[in-house]
N, C-alpha and C positions, 0 to 999 in steps of 0.2 A: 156636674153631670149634664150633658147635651141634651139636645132634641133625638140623636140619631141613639142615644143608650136608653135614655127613658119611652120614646117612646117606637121608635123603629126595629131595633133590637129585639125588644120582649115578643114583637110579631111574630121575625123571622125564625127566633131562637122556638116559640112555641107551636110553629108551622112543621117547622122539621122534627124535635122532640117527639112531637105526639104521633110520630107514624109508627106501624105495625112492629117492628122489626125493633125499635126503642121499647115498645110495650113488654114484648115478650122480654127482654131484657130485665125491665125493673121486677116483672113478676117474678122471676128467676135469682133475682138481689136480696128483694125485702120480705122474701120467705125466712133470712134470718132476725130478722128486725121483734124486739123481747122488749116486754116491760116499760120503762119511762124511757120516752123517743127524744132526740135531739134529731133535727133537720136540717143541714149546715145550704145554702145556697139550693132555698126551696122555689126559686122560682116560680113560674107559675101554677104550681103545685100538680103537675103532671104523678107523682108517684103518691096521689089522695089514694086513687081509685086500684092502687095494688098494694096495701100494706092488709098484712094477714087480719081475719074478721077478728081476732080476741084485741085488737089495734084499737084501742077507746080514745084515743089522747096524744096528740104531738107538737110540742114546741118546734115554731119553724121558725128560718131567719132569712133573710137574703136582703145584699147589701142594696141593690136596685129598686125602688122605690117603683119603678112602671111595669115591673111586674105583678104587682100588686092588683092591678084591676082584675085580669084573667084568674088570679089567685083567688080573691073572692070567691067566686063565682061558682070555683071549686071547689074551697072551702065550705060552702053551704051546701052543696050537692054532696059533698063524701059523710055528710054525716056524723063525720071525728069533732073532739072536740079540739080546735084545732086557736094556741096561742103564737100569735105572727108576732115579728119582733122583723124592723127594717135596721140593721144592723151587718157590720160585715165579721168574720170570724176569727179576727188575730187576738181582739179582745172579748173574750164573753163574761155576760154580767152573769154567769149561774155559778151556785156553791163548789169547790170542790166534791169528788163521788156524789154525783146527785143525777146521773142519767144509768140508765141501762143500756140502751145503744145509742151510738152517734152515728147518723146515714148521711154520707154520699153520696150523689149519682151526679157524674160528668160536673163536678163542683174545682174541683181542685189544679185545674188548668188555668184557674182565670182569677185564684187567690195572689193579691199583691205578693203578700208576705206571710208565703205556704210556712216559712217555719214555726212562727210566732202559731199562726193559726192549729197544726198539728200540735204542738205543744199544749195550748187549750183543750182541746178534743181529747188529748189523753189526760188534762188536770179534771174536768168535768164529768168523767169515765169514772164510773165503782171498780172496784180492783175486780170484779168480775163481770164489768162488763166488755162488751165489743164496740168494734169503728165497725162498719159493715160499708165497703166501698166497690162503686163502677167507676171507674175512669179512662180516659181514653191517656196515650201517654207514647212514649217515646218506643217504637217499634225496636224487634229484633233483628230486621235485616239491616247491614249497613247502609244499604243507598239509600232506602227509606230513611235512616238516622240522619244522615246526609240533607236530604229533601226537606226533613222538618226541620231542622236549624234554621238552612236557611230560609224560611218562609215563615217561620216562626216572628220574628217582626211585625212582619203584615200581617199575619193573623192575630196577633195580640190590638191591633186596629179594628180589622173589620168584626173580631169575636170581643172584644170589650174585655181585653188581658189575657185572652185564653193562650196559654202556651201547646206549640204540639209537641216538645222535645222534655217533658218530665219526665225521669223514671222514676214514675209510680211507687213502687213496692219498696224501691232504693230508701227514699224522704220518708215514707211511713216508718218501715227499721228507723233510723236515722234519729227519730222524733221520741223512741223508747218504745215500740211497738213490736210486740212479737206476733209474727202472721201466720198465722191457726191454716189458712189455708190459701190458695192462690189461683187463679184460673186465666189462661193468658190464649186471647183469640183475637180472632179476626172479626166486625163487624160487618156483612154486608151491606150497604145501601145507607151507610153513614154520611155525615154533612160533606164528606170529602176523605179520598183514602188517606190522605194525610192524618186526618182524626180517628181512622179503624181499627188501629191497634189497641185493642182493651186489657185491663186489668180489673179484675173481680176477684173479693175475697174479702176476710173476716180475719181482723187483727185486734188483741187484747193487748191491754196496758201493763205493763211491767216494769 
């Protein structure tokens, strides 16, 4: 890992992240977030300061090492007790059923190998528990589908893997997931309309 993903990257990624319009987003995500927490691609810990108050405790991971220092920082400010793990999510060292939710937020674009890692996330899930996911993903209009293909390349460069041509909800099914619920918008005032198409929703392992 380079100069520009360890330490460039986590800048820009947590410059944009933390604006207004992201906030109100994750409050609106992790209002379903229950009992023992998994944090898949926690970055620099932007969604500390929106997980509901009964929230004591959450195991976080994220494969980038330079987000770490902003993490900190917020880690001591939120209060939670908060276990980091610098690890990426195809393989997790936790039990089988040993989590009540697994959280998401804009993680799943820029996972190498999204299948290995979804597959995880539903072995580490209690049969009752949920994924609770935001992700940004492969739009509804054609020309837009069109646009992220191709630029999707170059953005997996300057975004450090992040893909814009996933469909979301597709690979979560796909993975053994049944999706409890789905909410499908538009982002205003996202890194780029290419990234605006969102997907939000809560999917249980089956």
């Amino acid at each position: 890992m380079g100069i520009y993903e360890r330490r460039i990257f986590p800048f820009i990624l947590d410059k944009q992240m933390n604006k207004d319009n992201y906030k109100h987003e994750r409050d609106s995500t992790l209002s379903n977030a229950t009992g023992r927490i998994l944090e898949i691609g926690f970055g620099t810990g932007l969604n500390l300061p929106h997980y509901p108050k009964h929230i004591k405790k959450i195991v976080a991971l994220d494969i980038n090492p330079g987000m770490n220092v902003k993490a900190q920082k917020r880690m001591l400010e939120s209060g939670l007790n908060v276990e980091y793990h610098c690890l990426n999510s195809e393989m997790l060292p936790f039990e089988t059923s040993s989590f009540d939710s697994v959280i998401s937020t804009w993680t799943l674009c820029s996972i190498a190998d999204l299948n290995s890692a979804l597959s995880e996330i539903h072995r580490v899930l209690k049969p009752t528990g949920k994924f609770v996911f935001l992700e940004h993903g492969l739009a509804e209009e054609p020309g837009m589908q069109k646009l992220q293909y191709w630029m999707t390349p170059v953005q997996k460069i300057v975004g450090c893997g992040c893909h814009l041509n996933r469909k979301i909800d597709e690979l979560i099914r796909q993975a053994g997931f049944q999706i409890e619920n789905l909410e499908r918008f538009i982002m205003d005032g996202a890194s780029t309309p290419l990234a605006s198409s969102m997907y939000r929703g809560v999917a249980n392992p089956v």
